[in-house]
C-alpha positions in Angstrom: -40.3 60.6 13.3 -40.2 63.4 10.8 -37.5 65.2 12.7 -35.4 62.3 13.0 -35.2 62.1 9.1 -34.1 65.4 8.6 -31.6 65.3 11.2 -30.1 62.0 9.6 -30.5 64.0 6.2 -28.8 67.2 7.7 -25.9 64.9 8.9 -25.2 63.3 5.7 -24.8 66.7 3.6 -22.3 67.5 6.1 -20.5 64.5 5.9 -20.4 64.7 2.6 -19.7 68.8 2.7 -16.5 67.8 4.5 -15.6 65.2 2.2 -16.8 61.9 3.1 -18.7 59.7 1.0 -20.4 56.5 2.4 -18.7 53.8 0.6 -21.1 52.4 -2.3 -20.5 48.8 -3.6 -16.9 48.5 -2.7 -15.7 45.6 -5.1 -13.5 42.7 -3.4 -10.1 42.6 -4.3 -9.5 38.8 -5.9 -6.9 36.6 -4.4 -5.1 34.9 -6.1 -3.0 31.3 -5.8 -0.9 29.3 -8.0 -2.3 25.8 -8.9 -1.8 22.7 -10.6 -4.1 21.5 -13.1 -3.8 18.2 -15.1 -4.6 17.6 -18.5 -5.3 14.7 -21.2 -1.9 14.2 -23.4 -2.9 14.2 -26.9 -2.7 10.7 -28.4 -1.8 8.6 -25.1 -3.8 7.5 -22.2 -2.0 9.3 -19.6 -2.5 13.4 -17.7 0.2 15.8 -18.4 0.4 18.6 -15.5 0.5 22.8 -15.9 1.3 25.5 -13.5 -1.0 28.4 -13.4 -2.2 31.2 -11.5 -6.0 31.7 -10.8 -8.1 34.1 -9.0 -10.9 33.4 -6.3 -13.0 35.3 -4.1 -16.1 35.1 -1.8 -18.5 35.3 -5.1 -16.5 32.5 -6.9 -14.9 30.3 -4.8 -11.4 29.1 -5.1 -13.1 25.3 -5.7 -14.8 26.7 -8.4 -12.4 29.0 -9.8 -10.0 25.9 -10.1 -12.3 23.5 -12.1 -13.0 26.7 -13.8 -9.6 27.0 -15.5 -9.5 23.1 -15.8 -12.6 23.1 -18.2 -11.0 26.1 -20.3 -8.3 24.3 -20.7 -4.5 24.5 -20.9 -2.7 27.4 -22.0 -0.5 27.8 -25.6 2.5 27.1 -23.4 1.5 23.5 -23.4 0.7 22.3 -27.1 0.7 18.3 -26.8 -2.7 18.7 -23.7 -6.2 18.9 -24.6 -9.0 20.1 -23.1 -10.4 17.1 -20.9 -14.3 17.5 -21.5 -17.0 18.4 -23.5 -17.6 22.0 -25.0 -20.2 23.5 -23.3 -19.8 22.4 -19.9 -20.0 24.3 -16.8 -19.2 23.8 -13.0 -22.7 25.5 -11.4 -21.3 25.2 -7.9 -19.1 23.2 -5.5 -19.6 22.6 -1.9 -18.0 20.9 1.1 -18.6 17.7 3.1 -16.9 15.4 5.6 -13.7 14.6 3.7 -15.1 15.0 0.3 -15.8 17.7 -2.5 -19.5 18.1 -4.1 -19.2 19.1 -7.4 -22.3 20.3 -9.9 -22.2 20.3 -13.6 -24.6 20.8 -16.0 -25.5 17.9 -18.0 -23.3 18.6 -21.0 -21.2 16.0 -19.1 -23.4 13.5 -20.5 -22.8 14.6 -24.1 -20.4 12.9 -26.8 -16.8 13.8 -26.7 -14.9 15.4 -29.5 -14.1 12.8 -31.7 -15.6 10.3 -29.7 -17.5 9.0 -32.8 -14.4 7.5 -34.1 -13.5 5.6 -31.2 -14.3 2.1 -30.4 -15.6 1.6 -26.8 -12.9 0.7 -25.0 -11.4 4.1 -25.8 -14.6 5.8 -25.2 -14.4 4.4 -21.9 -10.5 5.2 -21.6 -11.0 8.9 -22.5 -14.1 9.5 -19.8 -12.6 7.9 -17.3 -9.3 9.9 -18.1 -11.7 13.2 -17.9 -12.8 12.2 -14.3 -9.4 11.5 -13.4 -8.1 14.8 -14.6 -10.8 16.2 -12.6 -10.2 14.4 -9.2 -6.0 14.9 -9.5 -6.7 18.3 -10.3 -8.9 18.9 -6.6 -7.0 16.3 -4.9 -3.6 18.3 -6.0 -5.3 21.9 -4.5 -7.3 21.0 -2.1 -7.8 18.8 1.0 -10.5 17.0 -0.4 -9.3 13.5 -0.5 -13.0 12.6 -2.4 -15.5 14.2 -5.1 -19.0 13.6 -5.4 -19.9 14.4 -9.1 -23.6 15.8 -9.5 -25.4 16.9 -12.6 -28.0 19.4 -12.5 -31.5 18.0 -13.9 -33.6 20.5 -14.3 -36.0 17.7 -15.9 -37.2 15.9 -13.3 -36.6 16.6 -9.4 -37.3 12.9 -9.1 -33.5 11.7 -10.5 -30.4 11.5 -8.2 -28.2 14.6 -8.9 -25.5 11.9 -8.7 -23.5 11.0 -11.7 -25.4 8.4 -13.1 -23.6 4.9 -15.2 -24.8 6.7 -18.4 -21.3 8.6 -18.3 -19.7 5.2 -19.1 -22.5 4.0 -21.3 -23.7 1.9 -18.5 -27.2 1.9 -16.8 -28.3 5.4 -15.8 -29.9 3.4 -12.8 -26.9 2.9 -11.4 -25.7 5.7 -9.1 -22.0 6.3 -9.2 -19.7 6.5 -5.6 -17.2 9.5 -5.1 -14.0 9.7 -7.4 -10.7 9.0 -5.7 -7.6 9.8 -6.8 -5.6 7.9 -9.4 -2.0 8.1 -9.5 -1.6 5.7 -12.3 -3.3 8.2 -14.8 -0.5 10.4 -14.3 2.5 10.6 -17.1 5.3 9.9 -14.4 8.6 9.7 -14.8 9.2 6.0 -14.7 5.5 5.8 -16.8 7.5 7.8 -19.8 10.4 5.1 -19.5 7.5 2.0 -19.5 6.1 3.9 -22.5 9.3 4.1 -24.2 10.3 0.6 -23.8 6.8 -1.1 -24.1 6.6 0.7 -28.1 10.5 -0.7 -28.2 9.3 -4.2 -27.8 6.0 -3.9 -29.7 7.8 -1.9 -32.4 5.1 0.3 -32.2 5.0 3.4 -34.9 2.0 5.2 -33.7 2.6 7.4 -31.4 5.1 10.2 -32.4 8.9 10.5 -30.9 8.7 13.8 -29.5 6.0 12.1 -26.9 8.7 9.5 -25.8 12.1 11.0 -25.8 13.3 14.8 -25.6 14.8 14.9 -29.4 13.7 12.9 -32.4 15.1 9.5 -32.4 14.8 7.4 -35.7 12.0 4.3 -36.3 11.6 2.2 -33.4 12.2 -0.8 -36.4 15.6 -0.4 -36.7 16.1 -1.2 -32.9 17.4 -4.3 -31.7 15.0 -6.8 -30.6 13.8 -6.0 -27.1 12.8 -9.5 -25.3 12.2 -8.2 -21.5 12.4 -5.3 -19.6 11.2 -3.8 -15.7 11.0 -0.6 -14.9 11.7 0.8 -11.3 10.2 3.4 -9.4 11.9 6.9 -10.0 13.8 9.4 -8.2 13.3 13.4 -8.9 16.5 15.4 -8.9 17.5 18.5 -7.3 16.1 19.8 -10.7 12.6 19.4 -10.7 12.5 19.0 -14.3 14.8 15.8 -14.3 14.2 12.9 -12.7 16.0 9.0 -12.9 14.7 5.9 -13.5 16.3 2.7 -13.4 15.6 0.3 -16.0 16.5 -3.5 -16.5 16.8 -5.2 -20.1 17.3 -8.2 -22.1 18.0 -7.2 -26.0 18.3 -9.8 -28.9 21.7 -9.2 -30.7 22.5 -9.5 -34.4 24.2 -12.8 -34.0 20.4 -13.7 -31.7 22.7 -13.7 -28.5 21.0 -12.5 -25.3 22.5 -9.2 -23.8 21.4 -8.3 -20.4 21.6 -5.0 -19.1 21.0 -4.4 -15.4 19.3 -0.9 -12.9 20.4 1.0 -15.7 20.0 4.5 -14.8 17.9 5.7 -17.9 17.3 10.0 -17.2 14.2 11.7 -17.6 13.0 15.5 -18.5 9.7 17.2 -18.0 8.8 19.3 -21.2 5.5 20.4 -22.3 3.7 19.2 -19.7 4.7 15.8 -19.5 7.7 13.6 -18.6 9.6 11.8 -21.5 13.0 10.0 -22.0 16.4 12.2 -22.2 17.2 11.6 -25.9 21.0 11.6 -24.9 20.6 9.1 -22.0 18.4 6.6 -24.5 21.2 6.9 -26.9 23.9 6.0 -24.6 21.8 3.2 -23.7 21.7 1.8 -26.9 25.3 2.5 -27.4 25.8 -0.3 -24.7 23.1 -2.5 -26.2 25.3 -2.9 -29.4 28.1 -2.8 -27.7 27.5 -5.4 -25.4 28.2 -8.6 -25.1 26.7 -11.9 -23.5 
């Protein structure tokens, strides 16, 4: 046995004589993949979306390295999208099932939201739910996982269901909440910014600012001619992917109370900072043929 050792010994001087080292904790070279990741949009009930590049490897993988980035939140590039949970939170692990993505958090999930103290409960409600929905379109986007099972680590008692609980939505925390699907509606789409746009028309709405409506600033939505109906159809994305057309369908109130009726028109939209919003120039000419219009 003795002479064994020194003959291993013996061979590893001379393999290291001749310039050969056993390699010693080689690191892993991260991969890396470009992802999109969906944010709140600051003031409006919708998700705005960012393009970025993450890394994974086998010690963090690319499940976790993606809700990773999505808790950080988005970059500078995208001013008008917030952060969609709580400070403090932290993705502990994911895992894989049968069509569906287990997900671990700490139970800072369950803590207040910024702000959230100066919210009534139906926002409350709105924002958490928005959260989960970032969360879900942001896996569903990436991944294969048409499903997420939220869990919360409780290190209090190993007698409570790791399963996100109704106390999220200021429920019961009895009640055990079912996987998250996707939700496309959340999602600031193209024909969502044109139902925006004319839905603050009609209500004559001043509260949420022009630049998260229409391209350029437009002037009070006051001064507009009276907006009785619209419908909005679905959208079609150009060969640009940052443009897209919707066609949109109104009946305006004129200054002599006549009822103009303007049909499909083909209202253009841009993606900027994040989110989709009305081409200033195309909402003008639009109006152009509201005044100009005639019963």
């Amino acid at each position: 046995m003795k002479k064994s050792l020194l003959t291993l010994l013996a061979l590893c001087l001379l393999c290291t004589s001749n310039g050969f080292a056993w390699p010693l904790n080689v690191q892993e070279k991260p991969l890396t993949q470009e992802v999109t990741l969906y944010f709140p949009v600051a003031g409006v009930n919708y998700l705005g979306s960012e393009r970025r590049t993450i890394e994974y490897s086998t010690a963090l993988p690319f499940e976790t390295a993606l809700i990773q980035a999505l808790i950080a939140g988005p970059q500078a590039v995208s001013p008008h999208l917030e952060r969609p949970f709580q400070p403090g939170l932290e993705v502990l692990s994911t895992a894989q099932g049968k069509e569906i993505l287990f997900v671990t958090f700490n139970n800072k999930i369950y803590f207040p939201f910024p702000g959230e103290q100066n919210k009534n409960q139906k926002q409350k409600l709105a924002r958490r739910q928005l959260a989960m929905d970032a969360l879900v379109n942001t896996i569903t986007e990436n991944t294969t996982h048409p499903r997420v099972q939220v869990l919360v680590d409780n290190q209090e008692s190993i007698d409570i269901s790791m399963r996100l609980n109704g106390g999220y939505f200021f429920s019961l925390e009895t009640e055990i909440l079912p996987p998250f699907t996707r939700n496309e509606l959340a999602i600031l789409s193209p024909s969502a910014a044109c139902q925006r746009l004319l839905a603050c028309w009609q209500e004559k709405r001043e509260d949420i600012p022009s630049n998260h409506l229409v391209s350029t600033n437009i002037q009070t939505l006051n001064n507009l001619p009276l907006l009785l109906s619209y419908e909005v159809f679905q959208g079609t994305i150009a060969s640009d992917p940052l443009k897209a057309i919707v066609c949109v369908s109104l009946t305006v109130q004129n200054d002599r109370h006549q009822a103009i009726e303007i049909n499909r028109y083909p209202l253009r939209t841009v993606y900027q900072n994040g989110f989709w919003v009305v081409d200033g120039d195309s909402f003008g000419q639009l109006l152009l043929e509201v005044v100009d219009g005639s019963p």
